[in-house]
N, C-alpha and C positions, 0 to 999 in steps of 0.2 A: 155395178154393185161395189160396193164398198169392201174396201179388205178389212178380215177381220183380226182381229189380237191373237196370234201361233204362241201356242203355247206347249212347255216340252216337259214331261215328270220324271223325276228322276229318284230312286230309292231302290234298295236291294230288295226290300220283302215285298211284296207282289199285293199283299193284303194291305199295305199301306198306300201303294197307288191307289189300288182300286178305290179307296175309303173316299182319296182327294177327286177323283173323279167324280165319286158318285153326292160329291158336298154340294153342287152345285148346279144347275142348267147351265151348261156351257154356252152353246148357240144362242139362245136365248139372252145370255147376258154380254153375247156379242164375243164371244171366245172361240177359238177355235186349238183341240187337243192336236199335235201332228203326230206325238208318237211316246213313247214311255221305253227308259232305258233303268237297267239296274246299276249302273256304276259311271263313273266319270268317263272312262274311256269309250264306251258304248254313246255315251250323251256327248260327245265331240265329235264324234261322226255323224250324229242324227243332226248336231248343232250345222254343220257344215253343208250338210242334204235339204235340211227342210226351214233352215234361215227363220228360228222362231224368235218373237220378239221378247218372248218372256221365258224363264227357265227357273223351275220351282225345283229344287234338289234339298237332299239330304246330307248330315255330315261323315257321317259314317257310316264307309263303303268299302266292299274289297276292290283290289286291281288297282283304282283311281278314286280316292275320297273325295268329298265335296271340298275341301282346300283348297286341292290341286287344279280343279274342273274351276271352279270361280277365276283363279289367278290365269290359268290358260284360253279360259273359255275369254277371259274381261282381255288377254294380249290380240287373240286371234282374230276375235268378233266383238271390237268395244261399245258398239251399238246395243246389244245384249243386255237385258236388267234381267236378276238373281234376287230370288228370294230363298231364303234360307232356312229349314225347318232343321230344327233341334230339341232334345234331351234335357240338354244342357239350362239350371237355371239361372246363371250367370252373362246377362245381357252384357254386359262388359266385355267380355272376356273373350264371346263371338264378334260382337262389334269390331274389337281392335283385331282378330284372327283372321277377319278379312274387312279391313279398312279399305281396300284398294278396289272394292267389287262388287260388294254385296250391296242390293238396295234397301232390300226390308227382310225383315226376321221374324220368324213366327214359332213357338214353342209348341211340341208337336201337343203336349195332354192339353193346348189354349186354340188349337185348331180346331176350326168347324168353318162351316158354307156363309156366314158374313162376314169374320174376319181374313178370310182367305180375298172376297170378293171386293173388299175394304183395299187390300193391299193393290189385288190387282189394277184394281180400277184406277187408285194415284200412280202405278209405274203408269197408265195408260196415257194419262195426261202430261207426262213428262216426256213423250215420245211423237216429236212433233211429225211425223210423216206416216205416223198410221189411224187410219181413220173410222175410229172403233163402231163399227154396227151399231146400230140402238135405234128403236123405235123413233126418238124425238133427234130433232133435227141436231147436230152438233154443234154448241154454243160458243161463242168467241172463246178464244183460251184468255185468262185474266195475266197481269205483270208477273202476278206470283209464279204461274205456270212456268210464263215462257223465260220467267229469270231463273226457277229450279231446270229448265231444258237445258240453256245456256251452262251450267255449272255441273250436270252432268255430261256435257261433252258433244250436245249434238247438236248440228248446226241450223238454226233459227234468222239465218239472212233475210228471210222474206218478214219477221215479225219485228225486227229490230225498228224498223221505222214508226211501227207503232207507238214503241217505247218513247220516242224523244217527249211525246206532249207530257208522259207522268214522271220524267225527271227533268224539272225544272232549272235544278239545281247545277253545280259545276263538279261537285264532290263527290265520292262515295267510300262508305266505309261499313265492313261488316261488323256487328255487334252477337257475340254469342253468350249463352247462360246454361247451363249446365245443373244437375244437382236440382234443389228445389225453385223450379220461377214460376211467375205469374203467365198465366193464359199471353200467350200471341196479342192479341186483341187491346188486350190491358196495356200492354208494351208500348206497342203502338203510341197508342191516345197518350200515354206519357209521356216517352220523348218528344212529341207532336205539341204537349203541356210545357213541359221541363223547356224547350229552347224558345220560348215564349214568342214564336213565329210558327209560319208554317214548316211542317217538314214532311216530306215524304216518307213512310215507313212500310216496309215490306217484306213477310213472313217468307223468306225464301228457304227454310228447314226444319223440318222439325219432326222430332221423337220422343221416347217414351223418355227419356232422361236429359233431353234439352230443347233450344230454338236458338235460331240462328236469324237473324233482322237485317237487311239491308238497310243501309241509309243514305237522302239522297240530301246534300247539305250542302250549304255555303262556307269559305273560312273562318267567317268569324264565328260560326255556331257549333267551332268544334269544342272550343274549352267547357260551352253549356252540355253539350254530349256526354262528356269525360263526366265533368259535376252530376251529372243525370244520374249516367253507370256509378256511380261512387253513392248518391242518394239511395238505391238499391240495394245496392251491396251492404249499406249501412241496416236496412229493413231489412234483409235474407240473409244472415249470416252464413247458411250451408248454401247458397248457391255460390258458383263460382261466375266469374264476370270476366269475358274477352273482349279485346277491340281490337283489331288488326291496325295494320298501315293503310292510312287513306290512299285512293289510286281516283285517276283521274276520266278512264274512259269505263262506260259501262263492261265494252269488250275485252276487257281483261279480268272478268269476274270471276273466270274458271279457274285461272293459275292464281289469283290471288287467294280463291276460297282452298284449294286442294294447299298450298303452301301455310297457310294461316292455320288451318287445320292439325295438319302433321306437327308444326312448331307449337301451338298448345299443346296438343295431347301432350307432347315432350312434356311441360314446362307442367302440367296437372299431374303428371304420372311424379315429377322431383319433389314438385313443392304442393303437395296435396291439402297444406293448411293453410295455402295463400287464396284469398279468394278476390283479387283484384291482379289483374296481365292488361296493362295498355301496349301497345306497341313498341313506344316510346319510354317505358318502365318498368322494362323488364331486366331480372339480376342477371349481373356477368357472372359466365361461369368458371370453373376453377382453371388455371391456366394448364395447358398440356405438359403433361410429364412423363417420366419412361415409363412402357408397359411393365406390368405384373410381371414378374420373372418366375413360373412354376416352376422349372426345373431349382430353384433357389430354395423356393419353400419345401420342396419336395426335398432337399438335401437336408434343412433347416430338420424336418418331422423327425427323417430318417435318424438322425442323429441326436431324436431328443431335442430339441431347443422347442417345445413348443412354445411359450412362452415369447419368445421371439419369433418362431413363425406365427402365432396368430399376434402381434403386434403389427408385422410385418403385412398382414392381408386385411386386418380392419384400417391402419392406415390408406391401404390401397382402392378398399370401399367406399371410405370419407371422402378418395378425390374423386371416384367416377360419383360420387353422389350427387356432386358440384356440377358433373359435365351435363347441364342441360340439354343440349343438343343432341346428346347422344341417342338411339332409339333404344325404350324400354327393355326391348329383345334382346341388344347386346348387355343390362345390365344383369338381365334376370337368367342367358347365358353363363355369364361369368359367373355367376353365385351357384347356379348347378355347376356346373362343372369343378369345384370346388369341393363341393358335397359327393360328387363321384370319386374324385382324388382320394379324397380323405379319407372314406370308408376302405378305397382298395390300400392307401396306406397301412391303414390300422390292421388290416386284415394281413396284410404281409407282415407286418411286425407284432403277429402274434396275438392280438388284442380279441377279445371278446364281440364282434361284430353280425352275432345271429338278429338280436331286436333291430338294431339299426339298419340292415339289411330288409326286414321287413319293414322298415317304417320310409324306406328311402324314396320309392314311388310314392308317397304321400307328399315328401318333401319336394319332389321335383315337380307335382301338379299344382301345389302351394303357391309354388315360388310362382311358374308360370302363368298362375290365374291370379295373380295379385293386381290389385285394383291401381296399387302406387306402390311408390318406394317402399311406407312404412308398412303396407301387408307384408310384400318381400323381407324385408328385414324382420320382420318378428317372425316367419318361418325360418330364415336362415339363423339368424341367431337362437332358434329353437333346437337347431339341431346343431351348433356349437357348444352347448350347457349339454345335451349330450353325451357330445362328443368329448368335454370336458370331464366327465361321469366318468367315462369308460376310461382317460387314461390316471385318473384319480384312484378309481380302483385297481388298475394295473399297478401303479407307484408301493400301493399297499402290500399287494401280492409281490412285487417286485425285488422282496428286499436280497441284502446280498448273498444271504445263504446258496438262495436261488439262483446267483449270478457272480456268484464268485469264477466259472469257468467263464462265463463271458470276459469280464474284468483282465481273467489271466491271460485267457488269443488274445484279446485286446493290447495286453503287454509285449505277448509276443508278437504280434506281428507290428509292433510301430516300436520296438527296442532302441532303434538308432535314433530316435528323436527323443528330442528334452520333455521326457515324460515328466508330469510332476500329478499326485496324489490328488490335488485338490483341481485340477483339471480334468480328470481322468472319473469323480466324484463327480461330477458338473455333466462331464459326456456321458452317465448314468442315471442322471438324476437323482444321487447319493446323499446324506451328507456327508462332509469330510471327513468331521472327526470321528463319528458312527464306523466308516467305512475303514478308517486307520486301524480305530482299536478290533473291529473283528477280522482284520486281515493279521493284528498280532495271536489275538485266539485262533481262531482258526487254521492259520497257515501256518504258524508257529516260525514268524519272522515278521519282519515290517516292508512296509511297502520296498523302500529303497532299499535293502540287502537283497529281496526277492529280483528286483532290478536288476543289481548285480549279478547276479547269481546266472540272469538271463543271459545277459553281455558275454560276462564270461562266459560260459558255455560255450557262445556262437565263436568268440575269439579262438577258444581252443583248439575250434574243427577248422576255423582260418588255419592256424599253425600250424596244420596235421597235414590240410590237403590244400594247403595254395604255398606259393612262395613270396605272396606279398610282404614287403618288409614290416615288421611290429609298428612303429609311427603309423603308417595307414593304417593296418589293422585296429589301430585302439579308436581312428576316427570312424570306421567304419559300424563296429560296434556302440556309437552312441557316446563316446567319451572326445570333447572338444581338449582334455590337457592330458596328453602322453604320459607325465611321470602319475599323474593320481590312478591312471590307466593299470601300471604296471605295481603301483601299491595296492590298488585294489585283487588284481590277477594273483600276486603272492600272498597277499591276506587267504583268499581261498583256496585256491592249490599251495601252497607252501613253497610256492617256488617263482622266479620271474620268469616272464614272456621267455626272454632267450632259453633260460634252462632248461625250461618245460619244452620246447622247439629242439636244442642241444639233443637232449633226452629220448625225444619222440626218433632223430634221425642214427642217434647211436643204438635205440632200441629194433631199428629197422636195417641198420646194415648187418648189426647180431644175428637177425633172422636171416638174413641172404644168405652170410656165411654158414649156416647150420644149414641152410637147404643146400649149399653147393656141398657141404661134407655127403652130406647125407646118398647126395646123387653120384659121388663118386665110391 
């Protein structure tokens, strides 16, 4: 007897197995159920026990989500095909969440007993060593089959010899389309038209949002290829148009397709307005340069300079924009974690951060279901105007009535350095001369005398309780010239360093002696 297709269900709520159970004749359609698990961890074991060739799971699970079970399940047992049931309407965004595993995708409210049996039935075919039940005898596999076996990873040694009569050719090159294209079929007949010979052509992928075309060609008929993809592209302007690097054996089709693969998505997710990637002409990307430095912008925020920190992080966006190679993850990474920075910024410096708080899970499922660059960046830049909001209104609120004690710790505690008014305005956000004239109202002195006034101070309790000599002391205090030191010292107290000093130790040995009378 014939073994039949093991098949293994996987979802937490128990009424939705059943539902898929009961969608279809299993036996009958040549399937066979081996067991039903609620979570990923549960469905690794049963995977390991009863070696099913198909595994229908959910995405959302406790213990072990379907993420983790696809990416484990595709290490442990690569023979395994995964289909994937979701919530989710964004076919995208599961695609690329599990690019590395998943075979086909089915939207749970688009579920039912033929679309299920539709899916099953193409993993079936793709799985050259199991020999699906069915009433009518089982029909040669066709090129398309056993080139889609090949390129999911499983090994077709005994079929390969069939292959040599339907590629005639010495070439091969994959052709993919994306976005809006013509039927498989049409394809075909065209490039078969366009290189005005014969040419092999063969539908090796294909989905709800593209096809992928093997081609089997001679050298001179590759520039009619290219002209072909280009005549296309000129007719489709929303489809996009890939050509890989030609290769020379058939049995290298798997690493060519899985590398060609991952290097578009890259180069669709950058430049999502180019609708032509030959192999051969594709943009350099931006040369490497130093990592983003957080702890910098984070100094930058703290201190007010935003202006300069967000110069500093849109410059740094521009270059990873460039870095094509990079994977989408890490760019759409980078942009959250920025958005988390910022908000715990703001929120430690006081700022108004209840809205954006509530809108922040919004921004970070944005960013990460972005189809390309420009989704990502029109969320992320969505919540910089923002963010830009919140410290516009601060600045407002901020003025110096409010912050006049800030301004003065501020004095005190950096005294010894070359304060100056109109730096001091700038580490604020102030203007200068606003900040001048109500530090004369208000304080009822000007910036610089209130300076002095600091210095001294600190000088005097020098001369009181250290015996450092006046020259250090007056450097210490924030004055680089000694004599302006001790004219400023006597402008305020009415007396110089030394006398004030003289004073302070004849006023102290006075006291000794009146306590030694006193004791005898």
């Amino acid at each position: 007897m014939r073994e039949m297709c093991k098949v293994l269900i996987v979802d937490d709520e128990m009424l939705i197995r059943q539902g898929i159970i009961n969608y279809i004749e299993w036996e009958k359609e040549g399937f066979h159920i081996v067991g039903e698990a609620s979570n990923g961890k549960e469905a690794l074991q049963m995977i390991a026990e009863f070696s099913p060739h198909i595994v229908i799971t959910d995405i959302v699970m406790p213990i072990m989500d379907g993420i983790d079970l696809v990416r484990e399940g595709k290490k442990a047992f690569p023979a395994i095909e995964f289909i994937v049931l979701s919530s989710f309407e964004n076919f995208d965004y599961v695609r690329s969440t599990f690019q590395n595993g998943v075979a086909d995708y089915i939207l749970k409210p688009k579920l039912n007993g033929p679309e299920l049996l539709r899916s099953l039935n193409q993993l079936v075919a793709r799985i050259p060593d199991l020999q699906h039940c069915d009433s009518k005898a089982k029909p040669l596999r066709t090129t398309e089959e056993i080139v889609g076996s090949m390129i999911a990873g499983y090994d077709v040694s005994l079929d390969k010899d069939s292959l040599a009569a339907e590629f005639p050719n010495n070439r091969f090159v994959l052709v993919g389309s994306c976005g809006e294209s013509p039927d498989p079929h049409q394809l075909k007949a065209f490039f078969a038209r366009s290189t005005l010979e014969e040419l092999p052509v063969f539908s090796v992928g294909s989905t709800e949002t593209g096809t992928v075309l093997l081609l089997n060609f001679n050298p001179h008929q590759l520039e009619f290829i290219k002209q072909a993809i280009g005549h296309q592209a000129a007719e489709m302007p929303e489809a996009k148009w890939m050509m890989c690097e030609p290769f020379d054996a058939i049995e290298a089709i798997k690493q060519v397709y899985d590398d060609s693969r991952a290097k578009m998505k890259k180069y669709l997710f950058y430049l999502p307005d180019r609708t032509l990637f030959f192999y051969d002409g594709l943009p350099e990307e931006h040369e490497k340069q130093a990592s983003f430095d957080l702890n910098q912008f984070i100094e930058m925020f703290k201190d007010r300079l935003f202006n300069a920190a967000f110069a500093y992080l849109e410059d740094h966006i521009a270059y990873l924009a460039g870095r094509y190679n990079n994977d989408s993850f890490e760019f759409k990474s980078f942009l959250g974690n920025i958005v988390f920075n910022v908000i715990v910024l703001l929120d430690a410096m006081a700022y108004s951060t209840e809205e954006l708080e509530q809108k922040k899970y919004g921004y970070f499922s944005g960013i990460n279901e972005a189809a390309d660059i420009n989704d990502a960046l029109d969320q992320f830049n969505g919540f910089l105007e923002e963010v830009r909001a919140i410290l516009l209104v601060g600045e407002k609120a901020n003025d110096p009535a409010n912050n006049l004690d800030k301004i003065l710790a501020y004095i005190e505690q950096y005294y010894t350095e070359p304060l100056r008014l109109s730096e001091i305005a700038s580490h604020f956000h102030f203007n200068a001369s606003y900040l001048s004239s109500y530090f004369n109202t208000h304080h009822k002195e000007g910036f610089s005398e209130y300076l002095n006034r600091v210095r001294i101070k600190k000088s005097m309790e020098l001369l009181e309780n250290s015996k450092v000599s006046i020259s250090n002391i007056s450097g210490m205090v924030g004055y680089s010239d000694h004599s302006y030191f001790c004219k400023v010292f006597k402008r305020i107290t009415g007396m110089s360093p030394g006398s004030y000093r003289k004073g302070l130790h004849a006023h102290h040995e006075n006291e000794e002696k009146g306590l030694s009378n006193l004791k005898k």
